[in-house]
N, C-alpha and C positions, 0 to 999 in steps of 0.2 A: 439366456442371460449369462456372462460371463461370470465367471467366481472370482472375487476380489483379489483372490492371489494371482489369478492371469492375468486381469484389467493391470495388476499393477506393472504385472511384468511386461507389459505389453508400451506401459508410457514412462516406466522408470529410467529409461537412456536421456530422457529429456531433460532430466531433474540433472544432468549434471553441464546444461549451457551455460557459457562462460561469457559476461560482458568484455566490451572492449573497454580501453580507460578511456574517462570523459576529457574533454578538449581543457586547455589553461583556463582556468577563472579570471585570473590575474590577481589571485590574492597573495601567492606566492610572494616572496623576493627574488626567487630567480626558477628559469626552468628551465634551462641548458644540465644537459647532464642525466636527463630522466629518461630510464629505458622499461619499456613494457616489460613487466614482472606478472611470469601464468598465475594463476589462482584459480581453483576449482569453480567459484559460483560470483566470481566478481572481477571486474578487468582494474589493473592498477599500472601505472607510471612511479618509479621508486627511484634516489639515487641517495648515496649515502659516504661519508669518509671516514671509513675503521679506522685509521690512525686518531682521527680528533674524537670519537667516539669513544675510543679506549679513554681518552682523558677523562672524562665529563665522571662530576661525581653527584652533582647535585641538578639538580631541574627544577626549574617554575614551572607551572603551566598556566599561560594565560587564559582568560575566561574565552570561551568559544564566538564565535559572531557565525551569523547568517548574511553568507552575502549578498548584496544588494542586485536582483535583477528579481524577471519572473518566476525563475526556479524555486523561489523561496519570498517571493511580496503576496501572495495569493492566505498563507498559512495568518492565525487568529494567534492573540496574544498568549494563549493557553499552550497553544500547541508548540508554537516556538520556546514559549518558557522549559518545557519536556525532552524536545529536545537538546537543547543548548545543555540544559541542568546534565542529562542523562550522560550527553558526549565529554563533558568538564570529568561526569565520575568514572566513566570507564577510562576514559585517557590518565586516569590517575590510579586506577586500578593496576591498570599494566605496568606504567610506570616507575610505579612506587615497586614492581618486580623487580628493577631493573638498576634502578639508580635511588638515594635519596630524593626525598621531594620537599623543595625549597618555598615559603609562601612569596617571593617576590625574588625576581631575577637581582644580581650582584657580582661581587668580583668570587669567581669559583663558582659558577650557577649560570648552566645555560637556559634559554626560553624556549616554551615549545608554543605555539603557535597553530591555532584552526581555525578552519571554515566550515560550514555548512556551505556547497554551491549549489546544490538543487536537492529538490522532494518532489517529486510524484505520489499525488495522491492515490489512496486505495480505497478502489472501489467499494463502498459499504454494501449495496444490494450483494453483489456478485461472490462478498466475501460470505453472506449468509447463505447465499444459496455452497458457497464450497463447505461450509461447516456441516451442513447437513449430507454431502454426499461423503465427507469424512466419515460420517457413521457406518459406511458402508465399505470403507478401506481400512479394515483395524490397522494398530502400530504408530510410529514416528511421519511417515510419506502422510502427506496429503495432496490431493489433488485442489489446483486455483483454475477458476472461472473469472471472466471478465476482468475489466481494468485490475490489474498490480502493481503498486506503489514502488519507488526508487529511492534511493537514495546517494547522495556525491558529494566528496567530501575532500577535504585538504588539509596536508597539515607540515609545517618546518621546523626541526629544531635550528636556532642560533645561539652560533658565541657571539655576541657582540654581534655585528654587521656581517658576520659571516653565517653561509649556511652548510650547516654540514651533516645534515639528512633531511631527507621531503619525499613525501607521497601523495598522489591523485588518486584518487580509488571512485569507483561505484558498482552497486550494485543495483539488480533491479529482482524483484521476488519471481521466482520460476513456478510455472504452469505445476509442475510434482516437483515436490520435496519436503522439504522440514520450513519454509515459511508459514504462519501461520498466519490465517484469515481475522481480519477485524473490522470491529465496526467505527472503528477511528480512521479518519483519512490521513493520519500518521505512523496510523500501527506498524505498514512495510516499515518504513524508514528509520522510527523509533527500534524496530527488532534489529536495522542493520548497525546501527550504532558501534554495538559488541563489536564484531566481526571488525567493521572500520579501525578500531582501539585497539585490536588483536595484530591487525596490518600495520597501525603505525607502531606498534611496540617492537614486533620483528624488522620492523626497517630502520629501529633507533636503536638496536641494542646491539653489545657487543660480541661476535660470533663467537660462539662455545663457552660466553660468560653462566655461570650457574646463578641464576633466579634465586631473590629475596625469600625466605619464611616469613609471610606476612600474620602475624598475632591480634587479634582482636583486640587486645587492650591498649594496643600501640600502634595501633593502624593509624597511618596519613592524610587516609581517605575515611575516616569515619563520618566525619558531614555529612557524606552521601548516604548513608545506610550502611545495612549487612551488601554484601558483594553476594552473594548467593542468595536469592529472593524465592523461596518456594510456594509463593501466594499464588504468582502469576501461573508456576505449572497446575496448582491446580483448579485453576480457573479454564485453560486450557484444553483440560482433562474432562471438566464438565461441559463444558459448552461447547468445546472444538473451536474458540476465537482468540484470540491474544487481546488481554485487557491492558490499555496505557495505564491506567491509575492503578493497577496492582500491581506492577512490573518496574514502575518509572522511580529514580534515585529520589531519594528523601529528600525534600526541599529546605531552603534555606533556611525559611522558618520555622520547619519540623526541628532541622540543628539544631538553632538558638535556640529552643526548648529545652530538646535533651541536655544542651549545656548547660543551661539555666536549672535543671533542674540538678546535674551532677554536682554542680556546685553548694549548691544548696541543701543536699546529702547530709554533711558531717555537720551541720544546724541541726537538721532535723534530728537526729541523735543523739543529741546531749540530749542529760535530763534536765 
């Protein structure tokens, strides 16, 4: 039997295949101008105009949609909601790095704009059978069996009618790496969310501009949750699977809660 540190080293070169960018959705506004940009574990189409980008100070971002075809009609009311909620918070995550974030486009506030264009489901038998042979790979790598979920994705910033940044992206989860195994047939695509919100923030932002200190009491993005979720690591850590519902952005109506309830604070207080 091989010793896990050989097995790994023996399939670790694999863990670093690189998708190609998915073909036009057509949800864009425009797609003249988009040129293959490498990435380690994901293939993307990028194009962008620093000059108009220097401008921008303020950003909306509109609610996310799944476009309409088979890529994404197969997925249940639930799992769409996880998505769409998940990709609105990281795109605001980044964002709110990079520029103010505006609740509604205006005069001085450009629109950012996404898609969901496909999900590949993940395989659930296949993902239990890789958590278990994870037991036998300590560390971050894990090795994936059987069907691996996908995910593709789009997204534009506009002034107005014009567009002056957009990216294509997908990824698809690789056989070894740091994708983790789940028993949701969204869990790939839900994990690649992040990564997708990381791709569009460097494609929207201004080069050598220095990143926001984002403050917890004044965070933009607090509807969504804490940004750093450590539930999900350690569900991962026990089980070896990626959990949706310990990992996935706070829902709208968890928000209206916390709001409802921060308001109702300095009531509660008096005597």
């Amino acid at each position: 039997m091989l010793k896990p540190a050989l097995a790994l080293a023996l399939i670790l070169p694999l863990a670093a295949c690189a998708s190609t960018p998915p073909k036009p959705s057509g949800f864009l506004s425009r797609y003249d101008g988009l040129h293959e940009k490498k990435a380690m574990r994901a293939g993307q189409s990028v194009r962008s105009d620093p000059a108009a980008l220097a401008r921008v100070k303020k950003v909306a971002i509109a609610p996310p949609i799944i476009a309409d075809g088979p890529g994404g009609n197969w997925m249940g009311e639930k799992g769409r909601t996880l998505i769409l909620r998940e990709m609105e918070a990281q795109l605001c995550f980044e964002l709110s790095e990079r520029y103010d974030i505006a609740a509604a486009p205006g005069p001085g506030t450009v629109l950012v704009r996404s898609a969901v264009t496909r999900v590949k489901p993940t395989g659930q038998t296949a993902s239990m059978a890789s958590a278990a042979v994870g037991f036998f790979i300590p560390g971050p790598i894990g090795v994936r069996t059987g069907a691996r979920g996908a995910l593709a994705a789009e997204a534009e910033m506009m002034d107005g009618n014009r567009q002056i940044a957009a990216i294509i992206w997908r990824r698809k989860a690789n056989t070894v790496g740091t994708d983790n195994p789940s028993l949701s047939e969204i869990g790939d695509a839900l994990q690649f969310v992040e990564p997708f919100a990381d791709a569009v923030g460097r494609t929207m932002e201004v080069k050598d501009a220095e990143k926001k200190k984002i403050e917890s009491a004044t965070d933009p993005c607090a509807q969504y949750g804490p940004r750093i979720r450590p539930e999900g690591w350690v569900a991962k850590f026990a089980t070896g699977l990626y959990v949706p519902e310990l990992s996935k952005a706070q829902t709208e109506e968890k928000a209206e809660e916390k709001a409802e309830e921060k308001r109702t604070e300095p009531e509660a207080k008096q005597p």
